[in-house]
BAMI-66983 format. One line per 10 residues: their letters; for each residue x, y, z of C-alpha. Coordinates in steps of 0.25 Angstrom, whole numbers, plus 5000, padded with zeros to 4 digits. Example, Ala and Ser with C-alpha at 12.3 -4.5 7.8 and 13.67 -1.06 7.14 Angstrom:
REM residues 2
AS> 5049/4982/5031 | 5055/4996/5029
This chain:
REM residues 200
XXXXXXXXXX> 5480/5401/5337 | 5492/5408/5344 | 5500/5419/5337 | 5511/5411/5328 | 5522/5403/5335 | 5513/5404/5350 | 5504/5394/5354 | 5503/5379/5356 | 5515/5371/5352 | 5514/5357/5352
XXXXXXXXXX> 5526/5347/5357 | 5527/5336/5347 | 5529/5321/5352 | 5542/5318/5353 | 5548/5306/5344 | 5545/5291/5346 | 5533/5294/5356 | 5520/5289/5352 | 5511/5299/5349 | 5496/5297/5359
XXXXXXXXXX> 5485/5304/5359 | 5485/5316/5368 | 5479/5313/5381 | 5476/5322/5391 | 5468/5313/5400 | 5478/5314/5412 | 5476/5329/5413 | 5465/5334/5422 | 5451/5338/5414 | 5454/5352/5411
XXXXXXXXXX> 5469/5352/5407 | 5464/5339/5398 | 5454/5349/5392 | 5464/5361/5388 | 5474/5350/5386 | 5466/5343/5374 | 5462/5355/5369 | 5478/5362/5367 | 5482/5349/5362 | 5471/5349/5349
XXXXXXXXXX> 5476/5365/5347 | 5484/5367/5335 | 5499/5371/5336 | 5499/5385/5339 | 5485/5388/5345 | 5486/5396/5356 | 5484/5389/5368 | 5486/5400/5378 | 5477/5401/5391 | 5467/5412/5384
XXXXXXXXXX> 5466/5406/5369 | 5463/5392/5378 | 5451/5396/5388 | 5447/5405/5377 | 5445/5393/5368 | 5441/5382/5379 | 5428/5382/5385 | 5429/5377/5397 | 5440/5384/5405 | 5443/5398/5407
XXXXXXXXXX> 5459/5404/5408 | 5463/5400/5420 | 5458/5385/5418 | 5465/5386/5404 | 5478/5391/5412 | 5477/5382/5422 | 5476/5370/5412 | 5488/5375/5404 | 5496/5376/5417 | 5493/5362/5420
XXXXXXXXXX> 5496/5357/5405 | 5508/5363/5407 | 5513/5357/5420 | 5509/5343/5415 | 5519/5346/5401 | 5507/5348/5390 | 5511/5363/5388 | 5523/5369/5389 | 5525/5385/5389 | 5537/5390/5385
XXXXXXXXXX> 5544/5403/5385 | 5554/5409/5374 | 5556/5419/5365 | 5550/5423/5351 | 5552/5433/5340 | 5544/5444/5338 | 5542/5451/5327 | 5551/5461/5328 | 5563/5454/5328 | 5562/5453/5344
XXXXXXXXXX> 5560/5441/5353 | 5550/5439/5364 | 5546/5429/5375 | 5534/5419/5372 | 5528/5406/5376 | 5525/5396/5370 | 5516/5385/5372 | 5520/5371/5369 | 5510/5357/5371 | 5511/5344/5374
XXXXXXXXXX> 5500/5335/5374 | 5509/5325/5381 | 5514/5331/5395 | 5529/5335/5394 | 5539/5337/5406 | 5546/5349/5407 | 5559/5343/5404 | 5553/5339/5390 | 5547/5353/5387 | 5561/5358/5391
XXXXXXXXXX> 5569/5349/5380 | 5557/5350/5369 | 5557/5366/5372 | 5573/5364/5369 | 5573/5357/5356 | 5578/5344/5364 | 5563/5335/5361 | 5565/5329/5349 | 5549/5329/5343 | 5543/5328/5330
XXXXXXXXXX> 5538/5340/5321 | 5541/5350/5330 | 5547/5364/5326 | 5557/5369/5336 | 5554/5375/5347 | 5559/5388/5353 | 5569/5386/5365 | 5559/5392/5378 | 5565/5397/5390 | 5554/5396/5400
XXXXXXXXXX> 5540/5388/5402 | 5530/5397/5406 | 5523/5393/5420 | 5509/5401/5423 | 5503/5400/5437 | 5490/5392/5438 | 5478/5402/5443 | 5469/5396/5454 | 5458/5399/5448 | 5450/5393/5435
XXXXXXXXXX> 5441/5399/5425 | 5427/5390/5425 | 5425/5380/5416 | 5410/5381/5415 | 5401/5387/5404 | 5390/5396/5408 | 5378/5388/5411 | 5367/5390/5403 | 5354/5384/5410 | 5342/5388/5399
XXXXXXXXXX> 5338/5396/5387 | 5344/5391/5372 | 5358/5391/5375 | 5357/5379/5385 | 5361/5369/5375 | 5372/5378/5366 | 5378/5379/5382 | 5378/5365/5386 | 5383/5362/5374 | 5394/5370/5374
XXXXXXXXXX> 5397/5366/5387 | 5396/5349/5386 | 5406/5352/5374 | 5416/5361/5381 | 5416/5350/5392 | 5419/5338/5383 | 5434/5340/5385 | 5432/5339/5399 | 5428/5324/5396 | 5437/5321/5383
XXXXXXXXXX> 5448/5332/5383 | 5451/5329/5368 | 5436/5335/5367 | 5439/5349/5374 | 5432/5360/5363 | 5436/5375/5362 | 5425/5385/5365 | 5424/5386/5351 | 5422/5372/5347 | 5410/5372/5358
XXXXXXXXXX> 5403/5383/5352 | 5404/5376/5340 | 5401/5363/5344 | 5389/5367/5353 | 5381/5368/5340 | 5381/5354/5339 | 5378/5349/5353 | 5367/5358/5356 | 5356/5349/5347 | 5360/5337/5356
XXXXXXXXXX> 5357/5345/5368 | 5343/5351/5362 | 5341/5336/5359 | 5343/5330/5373 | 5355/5323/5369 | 5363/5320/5384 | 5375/5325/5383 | 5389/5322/5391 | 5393/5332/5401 | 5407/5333/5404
Protein backbone atom coordinates (compact mmCIF):
# COMPACT_ATOMS: atom_id res chain seq x y z
CA UNK A 1 0.00 0.00 0.00
CA UNK A 2 0.93 3.72 -0.61
CA UNK A 3 1.71 6.37 2.25
CA UNK A 4 -2.20 7.56 3.09
CA UNK A 5 -3.85 9.73 0.63
CA UNK A 6 -1.24 8.63 -2.31
CA UNK A 7 -1.80 5.71 -4.44
CA UNK A 8 -4.34 4.38 -6.84
CA UNK A 9 -7.74 6.20 -7.12
CA UNK A 10 -10.38 4.80 -8.80
CA UNK A 11 -12.94 6.93 -11.20
CA UNK A 12 -16.23 5.54 -10.37
CA UNK A 13 -18.90 4.91 -13.44
CA UNK A 14 -20.69 7.61 -14.06
CA UNK A 15 -24.74 7.47 -13.65
CA UNK A 16 -27.17 5.76 -15.86
CA UNK A 17 -24.03 3.76 -17.66
CA UNK A 18 -24.37 0.10 -17.46
CA UNK A 19 -21.80 -1.16 -15.46
CA UNK A 20 -19.56 -4.28 -17.97
CA UNK A 21 -17.08 -6.17 -16.96
CA UNK A 22 -13.51 -4.79 -17.29
CA UNK A 23 -11.91 -5.72 -20.56
CA UNK A 24 -8.84 -5.12 -21.53
CA UNK A 25 -8.60 -7.35 -24.69
CA UNK A 26 -8.11 -4.40 -27.22
CA UNK A 27 -4.85 -3.35 -25.36
CA UNK A 28 -1.78 -4.99 -26.60
CA UNK A 29 -0.56 -8.31 -24.46
CA UNK A 30 1.74 -6.42 -22.06
CA UNK A 31 -0.27 -3.19 -21.28
CA UNK A 32 -3.51 -6.04 -20.92
CA UNK A 33 -1.19 -7.71 -18.24
CA UNK A 34 -0.35 -4.54 -15.94
CA UNK A 35 -3.72 -3.25 -16.81
CA UNK A 36 -5.69 -6.35 -15.10
CA UNK A 37 -3.37 -6.58 -12.63
CA UNK A 38 -3.93 -2.43 -11.34
CA UNK A 39 -7.41 -2.82 -11.85
CA UNK A 40 -7.81 -5.88 -9.07
CA UNK A 41 -5.44 -3.39 -6.74
CA UNK A 42 -7.29 -2.03 -3.68
CA UNK A 43 -8.01 1.81 -3.47
CA UNK A 44 -4.91 3.17 -2.45
CA UNK A 45 -1.98 0.54 -3.31
CA UNK A 46 0.79 1.90 -4.76
CA UNK A 47 0.81 1.49 -8.25
CA UNK A 48 4.03 3.46 -8.90
CA UNK A 49 6.61 1.99 -11.72
CA UNK A 50 8.99 0.43 -8.80
CA UNK A 51 6.19 -1.06 -6.11
CA UNK A 52 4.81 -2.45 -9.91
CA UNK A 53 8.00 -4.31 -11.53
CA UNK A 54 8.92 -5.22 -8.05
CA UNK A 55 5.54 -7.03 -7.56
CA UNK A 56 5.15 -8.53 -11.29
CA UNK A 57 7.08 -11.24 -12.52
CA UNK A 58 7.52 -10.70 -15.81
CA UNK A 59 8.55 -7.29 -16.65
CA UNK A 60 11.31 -5.08 -15.32
CA UNK A 61 11.07 -0.84 -14.80
CA UNK A 62 11.30 0.26 -17.97
CA UNK A 63 8.62 -2.42 -19.50
CA UNK A 64 6.42 -1.43 -16.38
CA UNK A 65 7.02 2.48 -17.36
CA UNK A 66 6.53 1.95 -20.59
CA UNK A 67 3.09 0.23 -20.09
CA UNK A 68 1.91 2.93 -17.74
CA UNK A 69 2.79 5.49 -20.34
CA UNK A 70 0.70 3.63 -22.82
CA UNK A 71 -2.38 3.27 -20.23
CA UNK A 72 -2.10 6.67 -19.81
CA UNK A 73 -2.24 7.80 -23.54
CA UNK A 74 -5.26 5.48 -24.08
CA UNK A 75 -7.25 7.20 -20.91
CA UNK A 76 -6.95 4.17 -18.27
CA UNK A 77 -4.61 6.41 -15.76
CA UNK A 78 -4.59 9.63 -15.44
CA UNK A 79 -1.66 11.40 -13.26
CA UNK A 80 -2.39 14.57 -11.87
CA UNK A 81 -0.30 17.21 -10.14
CA UNK A 82 -1.61 19.43 -7.01
CA UNK A 83 -0.86 20.52 -4.01
CA UNK A 84 -1.03 18.64 -0.28
CA UNK A 85 -0.49 19.64 3.28
CA UNK A 86 2.22 18.69 5.15
CA UNK A 87 2.57 18.12 8.48
CA UNK A 88 3.68 21.10 9.49
CA UNK A 89 1.00 23.25 8.50
CA UNK A 90 2.86 23.78 4.86
CA UNK A 91 1.78 22.74 1.45
CA UNK A 92 3.57 20.69 -1.02
CA UNK A 93 3.40 19.55 -4.78
CA UNK A 94 2.26 15.66 -5.26
CA UNK A 95 0.80 13.46 -7.82
CA UNK A 96 -1.78 11.64 -7.84
CA UNK A 97 -2.68 8.67 -9.63
CA UNK A 98 -6.25 8.20 -10.73
CA UNK A 99 -7.67 4.76 -12.81
CA UNK A 100 -10.03 4.09 -15.12
CA UNK A 101 -10.72 0.57 -16.24
CA UNK A 102 -12.75 2.22 -19.04
CA UNK A 103 -10.34 4.49 -21.27
CA UNK A 104 -11.21 8.24 -20.73
CA UNK A 105 -10.38 11.37 -23.05
CA UNK A 106 -8.69 14.14 -21.83
CA UNK A 107 -11.52 16.48 -21.86
CA UNK A 108 -13.34 13.93 -19.36
CA UNK A 109 -10.38 13.66 -16.84
CA UNK A 110 -10.25 17.42 -17.12
CA UNK A 111 -14.10 18.03 -16.03
CA UNK A 112 -13.95 14.89 -13.46
CA UNK A 113 -10.60 16.42 -12.05
CA UNK A 114 -12.90 19.78 -11.69
CA UNK A 115 -15.79 18.33 -9.83
CA UNK A 116 -17.87 18.74 -13.09
CA UNK A 117 -18.54 14.53 -13.69
CA UNK A 118 -21.24 13.83 -11.86
CA UNK A 119 -20.36 9.96 -10.42
CA UNK A 120 -21.39 7.68 -7.83
CA UNK A 121 -19.56 7.10 -4.38
CA UNK A 122 -16.87 9.21 -5.06
CA UNK A 123 -15.31 11.66 -2.51
CA UNK A 124 -14.09 14.91 -4.01
CA UNK A 125 -11.45 15.19 -5.57
CA UNK A 126 -8.71 17.84 -5.26
CA UNK A 127 -8.56 20.67 -8.13
CA UNK A 128 -5.02 19.44 -10.15
CA UNK A 129 -3.16 21.83 -12.15
CA UNK A 130 -1.09 19.67 -14.25
CA UNK A 131 -0.99 15.87 -15.79
CA UNK A 132 2.29 14.67 -15.44
CA UNK A 133 3.81 13.42 -18.90
CA UNK A 134 7.07 10.95 -18.66
CA UNK A 135 9.26 10.13 -21.61
CA UNK A 136 9.14 6.52 -22.83
CA UNK A 137 12.94 4.89 -22.66
CA UNK A 138 13.62 2.93 -25.73
CA UNK A 139 14.77 0.28 -24.03
CA UNK A 140 13.01 -2.67 -22.01
CA UNK A 141 13.83 -4.74 -19.12
CA UNK A 142 13.38 -8.57 -20.10
CA UNK A 143 10.65 -10.49 -19.63
CA UNK A 144 12.17 -13.84 -19.14
CA UNK A 145 13.16 -15.94 -16.00
CA UNK A 146 16.44 -17.29 -15.77
CA UNK A 147 16.31 -20.70 -17.37
CA UNK A 148 16.88 -23.46 -15.40
CA UNK A 149 17.86 -26.66 -17.55
CA UNK A 150 18.69 -29.50 -14.58
CA UNK A 151 19.19 -30.43 -11.04
CA UNK A 152 15.89 -30.06 -8.32
CA UNK A 153 14.89 -26.85 -9.20
CA UNK A 154 13.85 -27.65 -12.77
CA UNK A 155 10.22 -28.14 -11.84
CA UNK A 156 9.82 -25.15 -8.85
CA UNK A 157 11.32 -23.05 -12.25
CA UNK A 158 9.00 -23.98 -14.70
CA UNK A 159 6.44 -23.79 -12.67
CA UNK A 160 6.95 -20.60 -11.62
CA UNK A 161 7.31 -19.52 -15.03
CA UNK A 162 4.06 -21.37 -16.88
CA UNK A 163 2.21 -19.26 -13.81
CA UNK A 164 3.67 -16.00 -14.36
CA UNK A 165 2.84 -16.35 -18.00
CA UNK A 166 -0.87 -17.11 -17.64
CA UNK A 167 -1.76 -13.38 -17.80
CA UNK A 168 -0.21 -13.25 -21.13
CA UNK A 169 -3.05 -15.68 -22.35
CA UNK A 170 -5.97 -14.39 -19.82
CA UNK A 171 -5.03 -11.03 -18.57
CA UNK A 172 -7.60 -11.44 -15.64
CA UNK A 173 -4.93 -14.29 -14.62
CA UNK A 174 -1.83 -12.02 -14.35
CA UNK A 175 -0.16 -13.35 -10.74
CA UNK A 176 2.33 -11.12 -8.51
CA UNK A 177 5.79 -12.50 -7.78
CA UNK A 178 4.32 -13.36 -4.66
CA UNK A 179 1.40 -15.17 -5.61
CA UNK A 180 3.92 -17.38 -7.99
CA UNK A 181 6.09 -18.38 -5.37
CA UNK A 182 3.27 -19.37 -3.52
CA UNK A 183 1.33 -21.05 -6.20
CA UNK A 184 4.43 -23.02 -7.51
CA UNK A 185 4.01 -25.33 -4.54
CA UNK A 186 0.89 -26.54 -6.11
CA UNK A 187 1.99 -27.14 -9.76
CA UNK A 188 5.33 -28.53 -9.28
CA UNK A 189 3.60 -32.33 -8.31
CA UNK A 190 1.80 -32.02 -11.94
CA UNK A 191 5.16 -31.36 -13.50
CA UNK A 192 6.89 -34.43 -11.29
CA UNK A 193 3.95 -36.43 -12.53
CA UNK A 194 4.19 -35.80 -16.28
CA UNK A 195 0.99 -33.72 -16.49
CA UNK A 196 1.38 -31.47 -19.97
CA UNK A 197 1.05 -28.34 -19.15
CA UNK A 198 0.04 -25.10 -21.30
CA UNK A 199 2.75 -22.81 -22.40
CA UNK A 200 1.83 -19.19 -22.78
Amino acid sequence: MANPGYGKRTAPAEPGVAVRPVDFSHLPAREAYIAAYVERLPEGAAMDVKSLAKALPLYGQQAVRSALNFLSRAGHLHRARGLAATGDGGTRWVFRTFWSGTGRDSAWWARFLGGDVEVRGTSPVEPASTSATTPVPASEATDEAPEVTEGPDVHRATAYRVLARLGRVEPRLALSDGDCHVLTDLVVPWLESGVPLPSP
